[in-house]
N, C-alpha and C positions, 0 to 999 in steps of 0.2 A: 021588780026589775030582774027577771029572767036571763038576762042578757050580760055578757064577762064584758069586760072592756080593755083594750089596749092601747096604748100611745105611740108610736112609731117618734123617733129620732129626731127627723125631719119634721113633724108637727109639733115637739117638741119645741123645736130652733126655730120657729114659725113662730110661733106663742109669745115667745122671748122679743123676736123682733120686731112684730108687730105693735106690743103692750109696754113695748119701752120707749116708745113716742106717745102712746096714747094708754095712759094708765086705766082710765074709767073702761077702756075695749075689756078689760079680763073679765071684767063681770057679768057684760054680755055675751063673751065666747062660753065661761061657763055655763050660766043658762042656755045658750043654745048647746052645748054640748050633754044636758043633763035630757032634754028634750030627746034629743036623736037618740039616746039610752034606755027611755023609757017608749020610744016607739020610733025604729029607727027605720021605718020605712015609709018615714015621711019626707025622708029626703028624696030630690031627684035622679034617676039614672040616667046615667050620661050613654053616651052610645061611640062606636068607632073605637079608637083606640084608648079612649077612658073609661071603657066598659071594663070591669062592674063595679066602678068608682061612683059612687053618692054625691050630690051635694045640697049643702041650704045654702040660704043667702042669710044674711044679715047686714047691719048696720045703716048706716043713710044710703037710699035708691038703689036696692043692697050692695053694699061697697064690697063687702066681703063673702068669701064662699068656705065653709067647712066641709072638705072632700074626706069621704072614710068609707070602708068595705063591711058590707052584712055579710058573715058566713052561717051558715047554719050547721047547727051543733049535730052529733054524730045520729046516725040511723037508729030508731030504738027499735032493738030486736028484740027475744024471748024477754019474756020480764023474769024469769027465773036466773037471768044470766047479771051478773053483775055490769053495768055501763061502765065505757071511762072514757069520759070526756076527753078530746082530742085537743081540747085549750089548756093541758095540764099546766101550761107556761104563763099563763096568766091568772090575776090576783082570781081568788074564788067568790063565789056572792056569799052575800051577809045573811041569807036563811036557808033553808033548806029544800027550796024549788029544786026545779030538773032545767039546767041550762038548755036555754031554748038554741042558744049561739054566739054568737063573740061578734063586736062593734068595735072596729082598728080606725084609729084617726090616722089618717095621712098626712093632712097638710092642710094649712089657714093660708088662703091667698085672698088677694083683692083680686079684683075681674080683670084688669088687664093683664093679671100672673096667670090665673084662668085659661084667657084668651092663649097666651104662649104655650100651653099645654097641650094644647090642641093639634099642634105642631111636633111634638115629640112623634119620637116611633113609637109600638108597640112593645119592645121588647125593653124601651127606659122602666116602662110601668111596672112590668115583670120583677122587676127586684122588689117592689112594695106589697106583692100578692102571698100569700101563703099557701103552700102547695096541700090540696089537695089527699 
């Protein structure tokens, strides 16, 4: 697992309100979210204004969608030069790979939450992006 992980807030308070009506849901968002971890480019890209927002489906005809951002970790230059990963803010991995890049969960919605997203401007999205 190459890959750092973060949690944003908002998918946080998603998690919470989702799995406190439906307790058995947490064990299939972890699984799905352990999946997108170990190869997070299985999810789909969205386009237009939820571009470069991810997502999967899950649950019945999939009820639910896990939106979250692939970055890729910093340029590797001279190998004689010490790296330093630009995710310094988030937990470290558990051996001693070369961080390939960091997977941010945004948000757990059902599809008609989805659907309304669609609808936002560009610049809602912009406060969940990491600059660059």
């Amino acid at each position: 697992m190459p890959y750092k992980v973060s949690y944003q807030n908002c998918f946080e308070r998603d998690l919470k309100k989702i799995t406190k009506k439906n307790k058995p849901l947490k064990d299939i968002i972890k699984v799905q979210v352990l999946q997108v971890i170990e190869n997070p480019n299985i999810g789909e890209l969205y386009s237009g204004n939820l571009y470069p927002f991810r997502k999967i489906g899950f649950g019945e005809s999939p009820q639910y969608r896990l939106i979250y951002v692939l970055y890729d970790c910093c340029p590797i230059q001279d190998k004689q030069e010490e790296i330093v990963c630009r995710f310094d803010d988030v937990e470290e991995l558990e051996d001693e790979t070369i961080c390939q890049g960091m997977v941010e969960f945004i948000f757990i919605k059902t599809r008609e939450d989805c659907n309304n997203l669609y609808r936002k401007s560009k610049k809602y999205f912009e406060k969940y992006l990491r600059e660059d």
